[in-house]
C-alpha positions as CSV (number, residue, x, y, z in Angstrom):
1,X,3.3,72.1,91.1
2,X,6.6,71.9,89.1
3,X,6.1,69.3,85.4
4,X,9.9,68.4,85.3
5,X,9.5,67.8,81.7
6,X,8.6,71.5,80.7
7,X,12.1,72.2,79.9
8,X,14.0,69.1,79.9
9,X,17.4,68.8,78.2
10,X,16.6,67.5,74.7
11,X,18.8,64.4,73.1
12,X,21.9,65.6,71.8
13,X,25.2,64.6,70.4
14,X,26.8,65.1,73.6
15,X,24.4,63.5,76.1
16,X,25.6,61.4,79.0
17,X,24.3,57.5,80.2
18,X,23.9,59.6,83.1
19,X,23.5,62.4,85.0
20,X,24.2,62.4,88.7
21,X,22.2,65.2,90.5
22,X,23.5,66.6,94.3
23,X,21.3,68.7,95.4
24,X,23.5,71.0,98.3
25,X,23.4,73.2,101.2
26,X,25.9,74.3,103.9
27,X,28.1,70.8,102.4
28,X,31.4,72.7,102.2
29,X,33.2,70.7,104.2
30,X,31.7,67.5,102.0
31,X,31.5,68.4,98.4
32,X,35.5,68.4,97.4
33,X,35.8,64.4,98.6
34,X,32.6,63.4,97.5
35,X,33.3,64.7,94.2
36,X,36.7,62.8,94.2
37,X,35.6,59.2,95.4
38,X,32.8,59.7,92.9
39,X,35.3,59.7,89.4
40,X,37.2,57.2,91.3
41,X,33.9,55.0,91.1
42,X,32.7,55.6,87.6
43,X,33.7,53.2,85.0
44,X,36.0,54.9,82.2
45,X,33.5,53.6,79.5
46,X,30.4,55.4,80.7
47,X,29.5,59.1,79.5
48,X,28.7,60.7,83.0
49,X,28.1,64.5,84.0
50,X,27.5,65.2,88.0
51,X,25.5,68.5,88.3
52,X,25.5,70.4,91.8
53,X,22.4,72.3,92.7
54,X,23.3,74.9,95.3
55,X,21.1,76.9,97.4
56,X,22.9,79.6,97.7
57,X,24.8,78.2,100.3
58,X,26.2,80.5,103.4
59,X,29.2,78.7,103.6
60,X,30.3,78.8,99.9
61,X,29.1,75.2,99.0
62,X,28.9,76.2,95.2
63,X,31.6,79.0,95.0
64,X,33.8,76.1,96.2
65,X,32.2,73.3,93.6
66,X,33.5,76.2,90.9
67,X,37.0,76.1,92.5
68,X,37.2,73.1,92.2
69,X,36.7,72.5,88.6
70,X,39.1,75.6,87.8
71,X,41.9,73.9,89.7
72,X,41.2,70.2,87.7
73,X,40.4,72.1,84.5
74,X,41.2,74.7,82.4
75,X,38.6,74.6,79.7
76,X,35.7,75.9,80.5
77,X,32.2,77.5,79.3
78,X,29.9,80.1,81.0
79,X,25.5,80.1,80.5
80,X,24.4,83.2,81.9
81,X,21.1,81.9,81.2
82,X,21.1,79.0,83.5
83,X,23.8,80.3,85.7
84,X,25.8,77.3,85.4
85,X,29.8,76.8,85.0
86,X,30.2,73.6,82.8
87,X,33.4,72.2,82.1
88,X,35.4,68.8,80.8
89,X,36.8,67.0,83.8
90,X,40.4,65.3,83.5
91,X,38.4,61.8,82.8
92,X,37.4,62.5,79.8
93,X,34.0,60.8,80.2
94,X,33.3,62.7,83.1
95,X,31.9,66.8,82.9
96,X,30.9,68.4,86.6
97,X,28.7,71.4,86.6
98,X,27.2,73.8,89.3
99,X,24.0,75.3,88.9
100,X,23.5,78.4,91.6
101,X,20.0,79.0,92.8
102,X,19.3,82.4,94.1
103,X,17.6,81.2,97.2
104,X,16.5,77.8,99.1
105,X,13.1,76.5,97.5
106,X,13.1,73.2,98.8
107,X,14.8,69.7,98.5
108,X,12.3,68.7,95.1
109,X,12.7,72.2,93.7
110,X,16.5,71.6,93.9
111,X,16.4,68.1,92.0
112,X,13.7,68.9,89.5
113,X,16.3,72.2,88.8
114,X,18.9,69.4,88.4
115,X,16.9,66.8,86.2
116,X,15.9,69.6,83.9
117,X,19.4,70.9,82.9
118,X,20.8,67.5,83.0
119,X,21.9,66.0,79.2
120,X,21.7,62.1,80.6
121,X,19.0,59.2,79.3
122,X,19.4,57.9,83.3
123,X,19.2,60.6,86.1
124,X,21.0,59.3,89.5
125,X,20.1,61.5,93.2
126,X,22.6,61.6,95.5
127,X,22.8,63.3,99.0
128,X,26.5,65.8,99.9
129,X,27.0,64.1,103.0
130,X,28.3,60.7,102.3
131,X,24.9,59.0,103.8
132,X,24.7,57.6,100.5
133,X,28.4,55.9,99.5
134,X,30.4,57.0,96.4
135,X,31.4,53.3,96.2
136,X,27.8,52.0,95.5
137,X,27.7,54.4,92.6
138,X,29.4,52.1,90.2
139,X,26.4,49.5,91.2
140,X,23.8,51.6,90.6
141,X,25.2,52.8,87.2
142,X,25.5,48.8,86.0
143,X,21.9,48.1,87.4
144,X,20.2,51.3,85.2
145,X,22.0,49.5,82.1
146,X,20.8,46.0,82.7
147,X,17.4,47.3,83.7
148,X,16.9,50.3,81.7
149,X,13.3,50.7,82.4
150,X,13.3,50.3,86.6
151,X,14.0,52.5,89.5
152,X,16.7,51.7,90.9
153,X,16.9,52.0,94.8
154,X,19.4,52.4,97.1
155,X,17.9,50.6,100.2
156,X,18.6,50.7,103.9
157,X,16.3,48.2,104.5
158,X,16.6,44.7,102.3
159,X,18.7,42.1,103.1
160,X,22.4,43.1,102.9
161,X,21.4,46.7,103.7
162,X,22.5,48.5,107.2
163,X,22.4,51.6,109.2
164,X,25.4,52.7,110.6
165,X,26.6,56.0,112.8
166,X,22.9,57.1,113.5
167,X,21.8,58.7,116.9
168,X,18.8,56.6,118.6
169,X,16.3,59.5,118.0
170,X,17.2,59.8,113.7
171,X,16.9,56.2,113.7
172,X,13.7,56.3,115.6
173,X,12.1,58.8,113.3
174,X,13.7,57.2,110.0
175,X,12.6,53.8,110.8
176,X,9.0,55.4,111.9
177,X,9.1,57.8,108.9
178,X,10.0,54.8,106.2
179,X,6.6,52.7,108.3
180,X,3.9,55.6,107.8
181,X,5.0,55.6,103.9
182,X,5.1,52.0,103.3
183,X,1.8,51.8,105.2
184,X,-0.4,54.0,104.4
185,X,0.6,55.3,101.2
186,X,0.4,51.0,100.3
187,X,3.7,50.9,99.2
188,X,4.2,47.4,101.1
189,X,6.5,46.2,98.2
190,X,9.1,48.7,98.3
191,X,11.2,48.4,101.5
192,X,12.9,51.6,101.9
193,X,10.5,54.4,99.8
194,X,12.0,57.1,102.0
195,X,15.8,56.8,100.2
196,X,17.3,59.4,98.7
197,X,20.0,57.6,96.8
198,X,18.0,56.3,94.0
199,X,18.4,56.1,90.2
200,X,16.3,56.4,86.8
201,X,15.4,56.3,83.0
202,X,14.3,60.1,82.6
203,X,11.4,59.0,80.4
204,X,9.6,57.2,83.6
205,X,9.2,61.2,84.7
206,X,6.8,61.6,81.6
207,X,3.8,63.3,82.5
208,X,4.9,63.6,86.3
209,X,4.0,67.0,88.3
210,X,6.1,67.4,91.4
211,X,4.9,69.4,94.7
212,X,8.2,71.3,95.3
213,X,6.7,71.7,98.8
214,X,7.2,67.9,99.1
215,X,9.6,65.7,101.1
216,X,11.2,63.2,99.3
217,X,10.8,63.3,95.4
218,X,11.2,58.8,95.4
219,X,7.8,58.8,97.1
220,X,6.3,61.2,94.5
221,X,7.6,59.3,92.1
222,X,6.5,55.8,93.2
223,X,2.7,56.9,93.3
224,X,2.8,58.9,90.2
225,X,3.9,56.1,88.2
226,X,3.2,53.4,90.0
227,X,1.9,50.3,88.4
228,X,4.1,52.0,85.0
229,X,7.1,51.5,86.5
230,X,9.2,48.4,87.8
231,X,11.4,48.8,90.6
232,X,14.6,47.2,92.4
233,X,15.9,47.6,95.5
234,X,20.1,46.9,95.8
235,X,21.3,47.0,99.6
236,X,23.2,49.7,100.9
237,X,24.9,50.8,104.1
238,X,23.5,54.2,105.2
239,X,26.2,56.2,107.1
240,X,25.6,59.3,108.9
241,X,27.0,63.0,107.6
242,X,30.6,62.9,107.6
243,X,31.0,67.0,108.5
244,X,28.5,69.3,109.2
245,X,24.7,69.4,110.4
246,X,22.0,67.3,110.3
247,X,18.9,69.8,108.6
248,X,16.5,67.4,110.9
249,X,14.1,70.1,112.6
250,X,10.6,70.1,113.3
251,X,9.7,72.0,110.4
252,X,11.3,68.9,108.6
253,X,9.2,66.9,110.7
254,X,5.7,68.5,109.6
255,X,6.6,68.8,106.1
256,X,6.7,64.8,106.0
257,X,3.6,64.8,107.8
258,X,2.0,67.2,105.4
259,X,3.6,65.4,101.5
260,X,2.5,61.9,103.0
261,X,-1.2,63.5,103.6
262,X,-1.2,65.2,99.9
263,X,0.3,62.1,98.2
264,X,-2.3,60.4,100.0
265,X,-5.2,62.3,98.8
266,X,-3.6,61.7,94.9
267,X,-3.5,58.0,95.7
268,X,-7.2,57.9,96.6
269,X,-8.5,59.8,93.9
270,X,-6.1,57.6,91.0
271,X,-7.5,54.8,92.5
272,X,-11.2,56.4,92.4
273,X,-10.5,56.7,88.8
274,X,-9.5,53.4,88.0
275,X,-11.7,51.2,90.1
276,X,-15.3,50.7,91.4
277,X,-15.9,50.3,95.1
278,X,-15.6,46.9,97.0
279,X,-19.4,45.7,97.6
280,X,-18.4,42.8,99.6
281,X,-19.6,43.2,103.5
282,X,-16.8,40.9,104.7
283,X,-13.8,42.9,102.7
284,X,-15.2,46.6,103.6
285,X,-15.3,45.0,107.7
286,X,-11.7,43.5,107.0
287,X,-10.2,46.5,105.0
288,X,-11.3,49.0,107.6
289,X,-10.1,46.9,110.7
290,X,-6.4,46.5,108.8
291,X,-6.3,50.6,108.6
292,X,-7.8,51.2,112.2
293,X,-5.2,49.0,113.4
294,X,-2.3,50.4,111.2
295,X,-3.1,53.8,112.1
296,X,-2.8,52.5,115.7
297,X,0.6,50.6,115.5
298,X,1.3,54.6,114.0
299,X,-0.2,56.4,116.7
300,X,2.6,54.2,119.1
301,X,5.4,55.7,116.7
302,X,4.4,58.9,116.9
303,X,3.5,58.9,121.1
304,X,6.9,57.5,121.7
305,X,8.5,59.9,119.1
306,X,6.9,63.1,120.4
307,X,7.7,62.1,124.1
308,X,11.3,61.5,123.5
309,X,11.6,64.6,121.5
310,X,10.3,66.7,124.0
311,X,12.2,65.3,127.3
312,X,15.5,64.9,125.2
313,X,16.2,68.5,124.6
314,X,15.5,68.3,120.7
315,X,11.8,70.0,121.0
316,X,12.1,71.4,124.4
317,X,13.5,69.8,128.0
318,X,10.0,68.6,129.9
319,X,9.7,66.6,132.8
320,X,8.7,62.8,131.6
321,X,5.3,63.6,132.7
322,X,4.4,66.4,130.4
323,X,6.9,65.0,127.8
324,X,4.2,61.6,127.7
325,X,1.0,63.9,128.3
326,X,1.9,65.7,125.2
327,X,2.5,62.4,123.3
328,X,-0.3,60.6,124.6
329,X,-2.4,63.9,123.2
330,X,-0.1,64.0,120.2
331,X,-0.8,60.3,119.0
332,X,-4.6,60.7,120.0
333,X,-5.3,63.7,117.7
334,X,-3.3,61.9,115.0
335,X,-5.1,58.6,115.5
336,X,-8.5,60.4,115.3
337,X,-7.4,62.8,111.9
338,X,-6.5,59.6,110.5
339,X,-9.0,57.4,111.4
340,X,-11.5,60.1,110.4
341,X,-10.5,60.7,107.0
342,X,-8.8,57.1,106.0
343,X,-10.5,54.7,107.8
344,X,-14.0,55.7,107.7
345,X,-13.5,58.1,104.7
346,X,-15.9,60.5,106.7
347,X,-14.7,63.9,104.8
348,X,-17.1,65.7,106.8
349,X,-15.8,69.1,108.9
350,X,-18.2,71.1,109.8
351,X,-17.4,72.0,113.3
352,X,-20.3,70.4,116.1
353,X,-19.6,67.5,114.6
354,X,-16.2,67.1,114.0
355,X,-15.2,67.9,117.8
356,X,-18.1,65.6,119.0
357,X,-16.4,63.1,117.1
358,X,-13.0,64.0,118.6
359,X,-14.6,63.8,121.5
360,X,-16.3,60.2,121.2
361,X,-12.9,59.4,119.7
362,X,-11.6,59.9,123.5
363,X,-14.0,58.7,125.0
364,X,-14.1,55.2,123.1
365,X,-10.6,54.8,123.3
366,X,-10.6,55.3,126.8
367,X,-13.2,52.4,127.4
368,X,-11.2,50.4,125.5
369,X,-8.5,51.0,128.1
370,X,-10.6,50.2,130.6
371,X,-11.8,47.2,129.4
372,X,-8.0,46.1,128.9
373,X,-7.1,46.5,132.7
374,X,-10.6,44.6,133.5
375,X,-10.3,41.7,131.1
376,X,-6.6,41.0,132.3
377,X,-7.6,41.3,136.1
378,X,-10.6,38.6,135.7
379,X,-8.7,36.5,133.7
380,X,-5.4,36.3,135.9
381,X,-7.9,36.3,139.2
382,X,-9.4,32.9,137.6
383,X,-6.4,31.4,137.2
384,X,-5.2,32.0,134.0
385,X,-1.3,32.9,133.1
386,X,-0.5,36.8,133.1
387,X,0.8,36.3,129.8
388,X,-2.2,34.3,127.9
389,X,-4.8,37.1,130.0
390,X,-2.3,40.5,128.8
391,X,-2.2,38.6,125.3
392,X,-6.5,38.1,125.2
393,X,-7.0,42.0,127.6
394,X,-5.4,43.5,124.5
395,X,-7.0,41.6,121.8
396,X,-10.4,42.4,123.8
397,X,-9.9,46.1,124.1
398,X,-8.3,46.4,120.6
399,X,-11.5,44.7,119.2
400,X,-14.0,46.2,121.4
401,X,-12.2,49.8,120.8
402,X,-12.8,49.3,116.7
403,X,-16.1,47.9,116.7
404,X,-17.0,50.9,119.3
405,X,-15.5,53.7,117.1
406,X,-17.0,52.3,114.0
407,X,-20.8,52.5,115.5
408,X,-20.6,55.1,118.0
409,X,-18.3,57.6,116.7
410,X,-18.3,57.8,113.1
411,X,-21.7,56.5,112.9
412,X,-21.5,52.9,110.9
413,X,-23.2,49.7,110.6
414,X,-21.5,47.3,113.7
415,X,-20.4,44.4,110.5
416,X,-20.6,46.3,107.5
């Protein structure tokens, strides 16, 4: 765990509005335009400093960053301390450093680096790759002012907000990605809590420990503070990498998995903290249902993610076959794991039981299958549209499949 106010920057004469934070690897072919169409989009009467964090890139992503600011300036000051080359850009309210970090750590370790050097009230996070526009800067700088205690998001998904230039598979996995966090992490109210172009007063980081392990430091944020916090969402048009690689991998893919579980677990035991448990019958049976089906509507994400990945060359080039066997297995595991330890809140892992309960979890969900293709057939075979009996077979099974898993498999009272 990394407290990003251990070593924070204090107030000083020289500190910035803001500070805007680009956290970079392997962006060489990025980070010399970027850094241009950003001056071009910051107002003349705001104090800014942009700070690079570099990995250590292979391909001289940093070394280049100090280029740069040799060939645009010729003042400049050393910090062998911090390892990092500050200097006065030709705007005069403009300074660009570049902080070199002896080895990757991750994407949080790389920001939280950034926020604690940085000498602004207002932190900005940017990606390298032009994803996130240069030209929306100047909005997000004029929004922190006028709402100086907010996060400010740049969202892919409120009105006025796009996605343009993405493959079919990254939008698959960012549109199922930004529905697992809004979902089950109860973030219904922000529309795109996966964005990594988002803006903030430094002080709403107060008392905030970050997993550096994590995926996206905007979620942390948003459950760490949330409730102390407001938050606004201005559109945006996301536009994939300009040069270079996408770091998308299956690593990338089980590291989400694994920060949404942990941030998760922190959500239920704030909320432990802060409230007594619902003793209403009727809310516990209605509560329980919504998350049974929303882990379901998840499970079809993740089946249809797996399978594509799998058959499409990205994980491996399978027949269609074992490409949907795996899925199908995939989304069943998942549906159980979750169900298990969200739904029914059964923490319980000693071994017997947990794989009889894996096992019931099959089995349960395969009646309800069954009961889908036999509801439909003696509907339609009475007379009924094949529409009105698919629409009531999958309201039966859905039902049925609940109220089974509930009583048989994790052991509850049928209504409670």
């Amino acid at each position: 765990m990394l407290n990003v106010n251990e070593t924070m920057q204090q107030t000083t004469d020289d500190q910035k509005f803001i500070s805007i934070v680009i956290p970079t690897f392997n962006e060489s072919m990025n980070i010399k335009d970027l850094l241009n169409q950003i001056q071009v989009h910051i107002p003349t009467e705001t104090n800014v400093e942009i700070i690079i964090v570099d990995d250590s890139s292979p391909d001289g992503t940093g070394h280049i960053v100090e280029k740069y600011i040799e060939e645009k300036k010729n003042l400049h000051s050393y910090d062998i301390n911090t390892e990092s080359r500050s200097l006065n850009s030709l705007k005069k309210n403009i300074s660009i450093r570049v902080i070199h970090r002896k080895k990757k750590a991750g994407l949080i370790a790389a920001v939280v680096n950034g926020i604690r050097s940085s000498k602004g009230k207002n932190v900005l996070i940017m990606d390298a790759d032009f994803s996130h526009p240069p030209e929306v800067v100047n909005r997000m700088i004029s929004e922190i002012k006028n709402q100086p205690n907010c996060i400010i998001i740049g969202s892919r998904y409120v009105r006025g907000g796009a996605v343009k230039g993405m493959s079919f598979r990254r939008l698959l996995l960012s549109t199922g990605a930004n529905f697992i966090a809004r979902h089950s992490l109860s973030l219904k109210n922000v529309y795109d809590p996966m964005s990594g172009f988002f803006a903030f007063p430094k002080h709403a980081l107060e008392g905030v420990e970050f997993n550096t392990n994590g995926f996206k430091i905007l979620l942390e944020i948003l459950i760490k503070k949330k409730g102390e916090v407001c938050v606004k969402e201005i559109p945006y048009t996301f536009k994939d990498r300009k040069h270079g690689q996408s770091k998308l991998d299956l690593a990338t893919i089980l590291d989400y998995l694994k920060a949404i579980w942990k941030l998760y677990r922190y959500g239920r035991k704030s909320k432990r903290q802060k409230s007594q448990p619902e003793k209403r019958q009727s809310v516990r049976f209605i509560s329980k249902a919504a998350r049974f089906y929303t882990v379901g509507a998840s499970g079809f994400i993740l089946n249809y993610m797996v399978s594509m990945l799998l058959s499409n060359g990205v994980l491996g080039n399978f027949g269609y076959l074992q490409a949907t066997s795996a899925g199908i297995a995939f989304s069943v595991t998942t549906n159980f794991l979750l169900n298990k330890f969200w739904t029914f809140e059964d923490r319980n892992i000693e071994a017997t039981r947990f794989l009889k309960q894996y096992g019931m979890f099959i089995g349960c969900s395969s009646l309800g299958i069954l009961i889908q293709f036999l509801s439909i057939y003696l509907l339609s075979e009475s007379g009924m549209s094949y529409d009105i009996s698919l629409l009531l077979g999958v309201s039966i099974a859905s039902v049925s499949n609940f109220l089974f898993n509930k009583k048989l498999t994790f052991k509850e009272k049928m209504w409670d």
